[in-house]
C-alpha positions as CSV (number, residue, x, y, z in Angstrom):
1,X,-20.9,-2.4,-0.6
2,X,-19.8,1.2,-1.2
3,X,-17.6,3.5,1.0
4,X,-17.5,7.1,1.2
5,X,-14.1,8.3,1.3
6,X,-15.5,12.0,1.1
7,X,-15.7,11.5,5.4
8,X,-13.3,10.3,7.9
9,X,-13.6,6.8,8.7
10,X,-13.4,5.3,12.0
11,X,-9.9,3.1,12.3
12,X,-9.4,0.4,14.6
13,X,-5.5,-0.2,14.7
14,X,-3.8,-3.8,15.7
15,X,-0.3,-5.0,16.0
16,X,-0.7,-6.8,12.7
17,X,-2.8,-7.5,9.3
18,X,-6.0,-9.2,10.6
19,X,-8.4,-8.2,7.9
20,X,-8.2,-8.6,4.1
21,X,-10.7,-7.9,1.0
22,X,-13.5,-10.8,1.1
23,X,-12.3,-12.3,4.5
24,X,-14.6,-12.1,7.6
25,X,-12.9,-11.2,10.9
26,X,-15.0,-11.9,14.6
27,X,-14.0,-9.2,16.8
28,X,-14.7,-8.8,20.8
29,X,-15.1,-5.3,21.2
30,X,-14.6,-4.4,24.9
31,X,-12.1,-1.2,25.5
32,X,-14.5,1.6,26.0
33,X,-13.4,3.9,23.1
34,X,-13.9,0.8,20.5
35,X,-17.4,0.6,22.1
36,X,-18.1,3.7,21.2
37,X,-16.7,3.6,17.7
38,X,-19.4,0.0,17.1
39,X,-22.3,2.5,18.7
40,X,-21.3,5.1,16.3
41,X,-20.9,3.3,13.2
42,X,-24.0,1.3,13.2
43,X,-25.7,4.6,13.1
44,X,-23.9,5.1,10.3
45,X,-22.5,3.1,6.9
46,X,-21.3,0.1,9.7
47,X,-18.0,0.9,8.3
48,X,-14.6,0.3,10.4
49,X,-10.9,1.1,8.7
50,X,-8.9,-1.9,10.0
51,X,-5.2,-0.4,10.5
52,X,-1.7,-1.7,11.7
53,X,0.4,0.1,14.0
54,X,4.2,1.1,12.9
55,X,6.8,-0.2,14.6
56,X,6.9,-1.3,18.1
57,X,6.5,1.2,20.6
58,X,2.3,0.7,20.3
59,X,3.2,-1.3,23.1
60,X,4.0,1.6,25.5
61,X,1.9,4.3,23.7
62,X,-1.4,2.2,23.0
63,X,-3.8,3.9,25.1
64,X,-2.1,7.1,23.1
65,X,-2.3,7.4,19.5
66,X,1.1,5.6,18.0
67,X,2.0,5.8,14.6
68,X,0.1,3.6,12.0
69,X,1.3,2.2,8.9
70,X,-0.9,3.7,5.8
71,X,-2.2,0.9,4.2
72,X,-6.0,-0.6,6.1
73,X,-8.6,-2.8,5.4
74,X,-12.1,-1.5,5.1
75,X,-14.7,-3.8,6.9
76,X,-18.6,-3.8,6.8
77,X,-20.3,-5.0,9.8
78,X,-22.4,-7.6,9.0
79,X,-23.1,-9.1,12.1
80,X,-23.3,-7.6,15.5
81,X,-24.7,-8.7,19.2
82,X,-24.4,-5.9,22.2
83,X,-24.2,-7.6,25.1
84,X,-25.4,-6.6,28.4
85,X,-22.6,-4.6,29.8
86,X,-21.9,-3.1,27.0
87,X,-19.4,-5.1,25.0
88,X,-20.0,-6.2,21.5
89,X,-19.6,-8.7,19.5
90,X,-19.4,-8.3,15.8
91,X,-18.5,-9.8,12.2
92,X,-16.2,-7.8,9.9
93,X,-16.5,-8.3,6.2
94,X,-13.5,-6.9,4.2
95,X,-14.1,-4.7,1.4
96,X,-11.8,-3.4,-0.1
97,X,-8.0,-1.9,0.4
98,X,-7.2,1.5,1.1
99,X,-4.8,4.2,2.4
100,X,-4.6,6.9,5.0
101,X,-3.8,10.0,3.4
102,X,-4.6,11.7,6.9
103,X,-5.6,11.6,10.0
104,X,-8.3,13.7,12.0
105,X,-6.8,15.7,14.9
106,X,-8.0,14.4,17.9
107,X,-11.4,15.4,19.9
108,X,-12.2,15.2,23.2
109,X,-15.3,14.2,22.0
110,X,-14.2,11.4,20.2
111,X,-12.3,8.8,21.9
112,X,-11.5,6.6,18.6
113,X,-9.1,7.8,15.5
114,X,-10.4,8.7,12.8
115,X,-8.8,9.2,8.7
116,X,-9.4,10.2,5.8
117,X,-9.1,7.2,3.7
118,X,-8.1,6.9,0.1
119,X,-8.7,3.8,-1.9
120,X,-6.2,1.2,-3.5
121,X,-6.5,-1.0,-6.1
122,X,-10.4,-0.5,-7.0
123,X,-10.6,-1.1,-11.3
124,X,-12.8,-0.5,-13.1
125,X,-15.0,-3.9,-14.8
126,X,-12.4,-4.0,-17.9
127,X,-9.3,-3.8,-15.4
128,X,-10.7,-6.6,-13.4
129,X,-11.4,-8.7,-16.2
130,X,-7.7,-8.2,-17.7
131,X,-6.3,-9.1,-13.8
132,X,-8.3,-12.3,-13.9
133,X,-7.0,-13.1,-17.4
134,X,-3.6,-12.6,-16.6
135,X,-3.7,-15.1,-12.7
136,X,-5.1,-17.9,-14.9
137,X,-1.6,-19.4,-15.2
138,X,-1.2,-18.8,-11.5
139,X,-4.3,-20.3,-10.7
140,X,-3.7,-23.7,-12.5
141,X,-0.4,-23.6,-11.6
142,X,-1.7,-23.5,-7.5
143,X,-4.5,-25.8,-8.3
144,X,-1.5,-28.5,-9.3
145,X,1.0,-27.7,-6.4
146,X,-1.9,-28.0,-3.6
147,X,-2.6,-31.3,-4.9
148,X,0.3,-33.0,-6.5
149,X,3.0,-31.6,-4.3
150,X,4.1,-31.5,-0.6
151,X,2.2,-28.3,0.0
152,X,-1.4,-30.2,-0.2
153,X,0.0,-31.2,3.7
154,X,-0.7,-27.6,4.5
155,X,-3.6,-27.0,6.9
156,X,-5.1,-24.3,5.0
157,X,-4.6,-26.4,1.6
158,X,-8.0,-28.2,1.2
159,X,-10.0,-25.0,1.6
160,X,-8.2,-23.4,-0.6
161,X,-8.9,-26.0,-3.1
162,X,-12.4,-26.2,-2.6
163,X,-12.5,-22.2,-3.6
164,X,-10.0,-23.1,-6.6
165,X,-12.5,-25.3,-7.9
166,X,-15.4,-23.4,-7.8
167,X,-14.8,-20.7,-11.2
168,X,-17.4,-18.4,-9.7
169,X,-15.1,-17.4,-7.5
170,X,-12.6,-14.7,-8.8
171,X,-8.6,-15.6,-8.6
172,X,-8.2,-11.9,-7.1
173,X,-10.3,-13.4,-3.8
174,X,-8.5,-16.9,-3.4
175,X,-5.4,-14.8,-3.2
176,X,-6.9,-13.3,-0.1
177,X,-7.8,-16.7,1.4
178,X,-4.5,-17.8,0.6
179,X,-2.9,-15.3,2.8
180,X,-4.8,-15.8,5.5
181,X,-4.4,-20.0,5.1
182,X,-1.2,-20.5,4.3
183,X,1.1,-16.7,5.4
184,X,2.1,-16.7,8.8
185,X,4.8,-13.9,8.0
186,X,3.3,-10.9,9.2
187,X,5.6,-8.2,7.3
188,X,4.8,-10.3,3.9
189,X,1.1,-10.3,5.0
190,X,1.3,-6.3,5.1
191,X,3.1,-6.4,1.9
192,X,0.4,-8.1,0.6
193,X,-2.5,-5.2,2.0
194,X,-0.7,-2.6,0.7
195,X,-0.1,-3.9,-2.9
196,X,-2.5,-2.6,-5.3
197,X,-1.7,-4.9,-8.6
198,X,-3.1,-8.3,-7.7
199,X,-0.7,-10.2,-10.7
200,X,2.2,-8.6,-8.3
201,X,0.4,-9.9,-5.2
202,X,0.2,-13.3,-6.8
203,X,4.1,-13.4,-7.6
204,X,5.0,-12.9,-4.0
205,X,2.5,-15.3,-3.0
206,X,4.3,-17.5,-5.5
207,X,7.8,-16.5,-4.3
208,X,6.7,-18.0,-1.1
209,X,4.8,-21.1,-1.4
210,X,7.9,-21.8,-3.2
211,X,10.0,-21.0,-0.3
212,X,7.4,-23.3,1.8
213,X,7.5,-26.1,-0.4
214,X,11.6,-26.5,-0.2
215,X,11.1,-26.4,3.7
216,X,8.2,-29.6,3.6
217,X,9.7,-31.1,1.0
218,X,13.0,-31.3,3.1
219,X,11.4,-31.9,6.2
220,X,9.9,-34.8,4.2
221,X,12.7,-36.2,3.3
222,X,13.6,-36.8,7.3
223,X,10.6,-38.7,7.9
224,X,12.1,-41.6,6.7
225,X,15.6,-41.4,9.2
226,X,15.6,-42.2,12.9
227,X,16.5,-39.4,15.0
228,X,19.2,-39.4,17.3
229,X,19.0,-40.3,20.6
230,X,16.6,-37.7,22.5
231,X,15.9,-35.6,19.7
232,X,12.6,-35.1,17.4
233,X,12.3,-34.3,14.2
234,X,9.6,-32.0,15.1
């Protein structure tokens, strides 16, 4: 899949990460202005810049256009249905990272945002090939704790593993899946977009499953003791 970045791209901002490189996210598109931007693009590339806004006042100003945090998600549409009044629904494909280096000032005639994107983290075929070389410890060392340790109890875990053990897929995209599994912090999960170097993305995602394995192995070691009287465990 290829993206121009020569021309502003459409950007569909939400309160946190909810798209990554090589995931797919299902979207029900039913605010006018985000009807418009689905019309639009599949007359176009089908492309959509997934953004997140910055900070908290979105809340009030979200009809508006709030502040947005730089680092998106580009997402293809591969899959769309237009329903009969008017909403959509459609299938995001992630493809790649990026960064908004500015946006378009606003147009009555346009009731979506759009950016001018720039992109993050796209090598060349000898860079990627040196990044995959250098996550093969991280890979084993994942394979081993999502089997032999108390993370395989993770709900995310076995899918994970099923991707580990396929080597056609690249280390780069099972550190994708793994955020979406396993991260439920949605400040790390940002951290995550923005970074360009995937051997730094794998450290924090090592920094913590470690963190996560100390909680279940812990919580573990309760399982064992009787609670006191009118209390859970849980």
């Amino acid at each position: 899949m290829r993206v121009n970045f020569g021309r502003p791209m459409p950007v569909f901002p939400l309160g946190q990460v909810s798209l990554m490189p090589h995931a797919v996210l299902p979207l029900h598109i039913f605010e006018p202005r985000y009807r418009d931007m689905v019309r639009d693009v599949l007359d176009g590339p089908g492309q959509i810049a997934m953004a997140v806004f910055d900070g908290q006042l979105w809340r009030q100003e979200y009809d508006g256009r709030p502040p947005l945090r730089p680092a998106v998600c580009v997402g293809q549409i591969v899959r769309h249905q237009k329903l009969p009044d008017g909403r959509y629904l459609i299938e995001l494909h992630g493809v790649c990272r990026a960064r908004i280096v500015g946006e378009i000032p606003e147009d009555e005639d346009v009731a979506y945002r759009l950016a001018m994107l720039e992109p993050v983290g796209i090598g060349d075929p000898s860079e990627r090939q040196e990044h995959e070389q250098r996550l093969l410890a991280f890979r084993r060392k994942l394979e081993h704790q999502l089997r032999q340790t108390g993370l395989k109890r993770l709900s995310g875990a076995e899918g994970v593993l099923e991707h580990l053990g396929d080597e056609e897929v690249p280390t780069v995209a099972i550190l994708e899946l793994l955020t979406f599994s396993v991260i439920q912090d949605a400040e790390l999960r940002y951290r995550l977009l923005a970074e360009a170097d995937p051997v730094r993305r794998a450290a924090l995602l090592e920094t913590e499953l470690g963190g996560i394995r100390r909680l279940v192995d812990r919580a573990e070691g309760q399982l064992g003791l009787d609670a006191p009287k009118g209390v859970s465990w849980n």
